[in-house]
C-alpha positions in Angstrom: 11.5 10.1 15.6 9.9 9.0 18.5 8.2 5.6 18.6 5.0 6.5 19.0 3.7 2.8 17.8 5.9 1.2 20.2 4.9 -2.4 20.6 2.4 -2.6 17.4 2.4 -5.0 14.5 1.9 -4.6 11.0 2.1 -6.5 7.7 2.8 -4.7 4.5 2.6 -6.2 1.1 4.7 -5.5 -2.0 7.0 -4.5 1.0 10.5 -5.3 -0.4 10.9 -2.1 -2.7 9.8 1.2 -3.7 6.9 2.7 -1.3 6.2 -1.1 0.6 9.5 -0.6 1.8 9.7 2.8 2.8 6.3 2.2 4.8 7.8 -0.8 6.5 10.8 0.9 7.7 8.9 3.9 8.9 6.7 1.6 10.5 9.5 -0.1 12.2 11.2 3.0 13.1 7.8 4.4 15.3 8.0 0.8 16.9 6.6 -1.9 14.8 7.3 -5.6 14.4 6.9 -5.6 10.7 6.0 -8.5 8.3 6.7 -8.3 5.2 5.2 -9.8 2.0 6.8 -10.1 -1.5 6.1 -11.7 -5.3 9.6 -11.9 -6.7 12.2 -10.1 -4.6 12.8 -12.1 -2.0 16.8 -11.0 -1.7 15.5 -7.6 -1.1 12.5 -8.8 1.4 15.6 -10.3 3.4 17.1 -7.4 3.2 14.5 -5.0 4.0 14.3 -7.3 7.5 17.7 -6.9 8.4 17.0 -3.0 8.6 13.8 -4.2 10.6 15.8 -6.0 13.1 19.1 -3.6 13.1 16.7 -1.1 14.9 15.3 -3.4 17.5 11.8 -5.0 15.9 11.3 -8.4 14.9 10.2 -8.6 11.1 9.8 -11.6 8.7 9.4 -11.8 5.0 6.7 -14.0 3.4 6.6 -15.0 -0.1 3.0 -14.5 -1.7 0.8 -14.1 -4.8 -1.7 -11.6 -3.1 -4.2 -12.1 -6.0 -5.0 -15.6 -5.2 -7.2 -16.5 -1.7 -5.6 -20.1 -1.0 -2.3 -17.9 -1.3 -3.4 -15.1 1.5 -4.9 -17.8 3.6 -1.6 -19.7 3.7 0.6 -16.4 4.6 -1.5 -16.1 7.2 -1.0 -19.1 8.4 2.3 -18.7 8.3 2.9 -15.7 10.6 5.3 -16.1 13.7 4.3 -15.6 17.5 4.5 -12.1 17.3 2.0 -11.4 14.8 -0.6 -13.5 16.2 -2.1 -9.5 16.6 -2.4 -7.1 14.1 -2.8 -3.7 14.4 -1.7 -2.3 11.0 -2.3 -3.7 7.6 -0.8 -1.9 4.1 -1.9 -3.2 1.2 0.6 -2.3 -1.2 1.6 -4.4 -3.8 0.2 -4.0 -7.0 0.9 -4.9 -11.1 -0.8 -4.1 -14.5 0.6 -3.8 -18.2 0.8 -0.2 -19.4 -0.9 -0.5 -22.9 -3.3 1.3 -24.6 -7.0 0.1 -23.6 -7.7 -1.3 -27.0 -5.6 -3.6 -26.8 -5.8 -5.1 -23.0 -7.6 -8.5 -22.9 -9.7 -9.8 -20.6 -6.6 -11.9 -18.8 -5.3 -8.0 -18.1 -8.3 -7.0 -16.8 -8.6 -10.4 -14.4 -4.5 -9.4 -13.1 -5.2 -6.0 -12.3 -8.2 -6.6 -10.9 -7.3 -9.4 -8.7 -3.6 -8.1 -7.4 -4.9 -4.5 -7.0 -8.6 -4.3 -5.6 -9.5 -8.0 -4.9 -6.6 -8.5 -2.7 -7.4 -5.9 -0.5 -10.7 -8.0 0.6 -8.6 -10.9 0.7 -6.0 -9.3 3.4 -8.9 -7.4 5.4 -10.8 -11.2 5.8 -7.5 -12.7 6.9 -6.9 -10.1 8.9 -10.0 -8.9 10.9 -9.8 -12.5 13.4 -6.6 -11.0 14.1 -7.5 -7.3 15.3 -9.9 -7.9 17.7 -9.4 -4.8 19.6 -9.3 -2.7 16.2 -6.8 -1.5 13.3 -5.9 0.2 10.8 -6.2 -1.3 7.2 -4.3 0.8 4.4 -4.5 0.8 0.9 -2.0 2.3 -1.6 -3.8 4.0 -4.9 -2.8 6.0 -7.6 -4.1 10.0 -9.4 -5.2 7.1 -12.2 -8.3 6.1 -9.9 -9.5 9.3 -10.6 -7.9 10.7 -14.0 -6.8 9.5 -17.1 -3.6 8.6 -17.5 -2.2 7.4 -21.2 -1.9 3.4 -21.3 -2.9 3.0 -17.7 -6.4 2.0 -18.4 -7.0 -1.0 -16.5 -4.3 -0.3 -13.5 -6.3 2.9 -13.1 -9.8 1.2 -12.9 -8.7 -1.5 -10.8 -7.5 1.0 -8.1 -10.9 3.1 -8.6 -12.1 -0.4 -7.4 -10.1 -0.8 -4.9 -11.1 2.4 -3.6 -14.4 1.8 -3.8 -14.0 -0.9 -1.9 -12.1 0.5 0.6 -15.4 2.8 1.7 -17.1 -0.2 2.2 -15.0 -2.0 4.0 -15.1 1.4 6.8 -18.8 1.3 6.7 -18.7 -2.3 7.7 -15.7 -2.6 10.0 -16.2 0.7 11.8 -18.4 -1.1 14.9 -15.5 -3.3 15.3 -12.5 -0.7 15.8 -11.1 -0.8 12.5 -10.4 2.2 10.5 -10.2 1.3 6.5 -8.5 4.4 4.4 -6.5 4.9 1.4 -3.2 7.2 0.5 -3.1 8.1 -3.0 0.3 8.8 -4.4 1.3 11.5 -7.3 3.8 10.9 -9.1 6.6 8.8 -7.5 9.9 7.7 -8.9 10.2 4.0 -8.2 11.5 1.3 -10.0 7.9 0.8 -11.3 8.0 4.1 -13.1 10.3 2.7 -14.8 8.2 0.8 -17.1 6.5 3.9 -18.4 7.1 5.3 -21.7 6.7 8.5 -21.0 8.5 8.4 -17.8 11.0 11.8 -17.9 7.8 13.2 -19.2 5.5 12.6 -15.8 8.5 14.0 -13.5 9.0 16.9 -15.7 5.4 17.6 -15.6 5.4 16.9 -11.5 7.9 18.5 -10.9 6.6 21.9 -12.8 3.2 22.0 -11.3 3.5 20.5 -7.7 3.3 23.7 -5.3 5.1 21.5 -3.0 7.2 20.0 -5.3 9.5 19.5 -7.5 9.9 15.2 -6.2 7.8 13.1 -4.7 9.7 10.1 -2.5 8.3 7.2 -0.8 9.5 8.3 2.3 6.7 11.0 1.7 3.8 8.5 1.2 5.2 6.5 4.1 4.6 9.6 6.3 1.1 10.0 5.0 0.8 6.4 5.7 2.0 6.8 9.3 -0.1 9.3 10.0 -3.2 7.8 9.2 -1.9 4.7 11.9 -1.5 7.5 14.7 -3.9 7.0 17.5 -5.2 11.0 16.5 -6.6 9.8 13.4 -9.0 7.5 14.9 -12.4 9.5 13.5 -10.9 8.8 10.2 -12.2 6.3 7.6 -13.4 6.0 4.6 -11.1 8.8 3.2 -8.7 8.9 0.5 -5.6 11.2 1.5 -3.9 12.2 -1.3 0.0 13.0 -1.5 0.9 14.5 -4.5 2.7 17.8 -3.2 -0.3 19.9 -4.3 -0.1 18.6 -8.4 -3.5 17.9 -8.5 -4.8 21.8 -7.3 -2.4 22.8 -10.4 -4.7 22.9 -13.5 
């Protein structure tokens, strides 16, 4: 792979496991100096930098509650030398409890909406001082913006939010260089898949109507994610690129 984004910077959040990760070290891999930020994991944040730095970039792991603006100010604050500049922001990390929507309270609603949508905002105020030349702000959805999906009420209208948000945030940061898109995943099998129920039933039913199936990894939304950071796709914002190896054009 040739590194084509030799010399950038990027911060991912939610960038220890699962899709964060894979974007980081894809990122890292075309040329990046990566930081990453994590809630819980921080053996695998550390971890996740020692690949960073086994290929040559610098990278450093920040521990942070996205949801929460004191929080995202501090992390900020906190970045080393290098990443004085940004070029590339993923906003990644997100949560939500998979329960019927009767039963979600109003403290559900405040989580999702806060890690998943609201922390978007947070990241691209933080980080707009620090791309004053332009960038690229990412942010990672789900097929539950747009469809129903059993027990994932709130998560699902959180990232419609977020997405929503997400065309603002082109229309207003376009005069200043910065492209604002989103990469909505199918079906993915992370550890957060984990926590769903019906779990064999969602890859069985991927896997059967994906054209480009049968799995979906998160190397495959890192690639979408790359893409969209590739000096070509600077006409694009505002868009939502979906990656779901054709599942949604299957009935």
């Amino acid at each position: 792979m040739s590194e084509s984004l030799s010399g950038k910077t990027a911060l991912v959040t939610g960038g220890s496991r699962g899709i964060g990760r894979a974007v980081a070290l894809k990122l890292a891999r075309a040329g990046c100096n990566v930081a990453i930020v994590y809630h819980n994991s921080h053996d695998e944040a550390e971890a996740v930098c020692q690949e960073i730095r086994s290929l040559g970039r610098k990278a450093q792991a920040l521990q942070a509650d996205v949801s929460d603006t004191a929080i995202v100010g501090e992390v900020f604050a906190g970045l080393n030398p290098e990443f004085a500049h940004l070029d590339f922001v993923i906003s990644n990390a997100a949560t939500g409890v998979l329960k019927p929507a009767l039963e979600l309270t109003v403290k559900h609603w405040r989580r999702c909406m806060e890690t998943n949508a609201l922390a978007l905002n947070l990241l691209a105020q933080n980080a707009v001082p620090r791309m004053p030349n332009g960038g690229r702000i990412l942010a990672i959805s789900s097929l539950g913006a747009t469809r129903a999906i059993p027990q994932y009420a709130f998560i699902g209208a959180s990232k419609a939010a977020m997405e929503s948000l997400v065309r603002s945030l082109a229309q207003e940061l376009g005069p200043r260089g910065i492209r604002v898109n989103v990469v909505s995943a199918g079906v993915v099998d992370t550890d957060a898949l984990k926590h769903f129920p019906n779990r064999e039933q969602l890859l069985e039913e991927f896997s059967r109507r994906a054209p480009a199936g049968p799995t979906l990894t998160p190397e495959d939304v890192a690639d979408a994610v790359y893409l969209l950071c590739q000096p070509e796709a600077d006409k694009i914002t505002g868009h939502t690129l979906v990656v779901d190896a054709g599942y949604c054009i299957s009935g």
